[in-house]
C-alpha positions in Angstrom: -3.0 10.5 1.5 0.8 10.3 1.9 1.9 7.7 4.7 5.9 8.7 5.6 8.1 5.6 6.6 10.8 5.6 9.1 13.4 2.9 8.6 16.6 2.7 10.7 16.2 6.6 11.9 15.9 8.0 8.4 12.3 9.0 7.2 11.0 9.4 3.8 7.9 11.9 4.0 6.2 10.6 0.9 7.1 6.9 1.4 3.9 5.4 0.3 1.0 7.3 -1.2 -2.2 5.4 0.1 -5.3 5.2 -2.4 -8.1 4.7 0.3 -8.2 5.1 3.9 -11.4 3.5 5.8 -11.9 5.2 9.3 -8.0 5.4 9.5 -7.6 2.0 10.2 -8.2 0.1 6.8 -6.0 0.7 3.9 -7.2 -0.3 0.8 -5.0 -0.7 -2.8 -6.5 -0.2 -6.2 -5.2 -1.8 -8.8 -6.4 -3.1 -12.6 -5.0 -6.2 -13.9 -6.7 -8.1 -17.4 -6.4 -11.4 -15.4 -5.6 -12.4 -12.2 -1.9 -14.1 -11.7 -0.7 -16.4 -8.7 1.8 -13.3 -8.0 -1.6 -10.6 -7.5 -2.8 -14.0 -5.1 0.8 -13.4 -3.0 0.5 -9.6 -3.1 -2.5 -9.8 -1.4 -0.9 -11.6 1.7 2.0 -9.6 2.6 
């Protein structure tokens, strides 16, 4: 699922291509990593 972004007027139709939508209100990121680093920890709260 494509989510477009608007940013100061201008919009980008394929902005940000979501991997999982739950009930259109829950977007979730999949990702694969061998470890997990203190930047994956900060990436998770923004």
């Amino acid at each position: 699922m494509d989510l477009p972004v608007e940013y100061k007027g201008a919009r980008l139709d394929r902005g940000y291509r979501l991997d999982i939508v739950v009930q259109d209100e829950v977007i979730v990121e999949v990702k694969a990593a061998e470890e997990i680093l203190p930047i994956h920890e900060a990436q998770l709260l923004t």
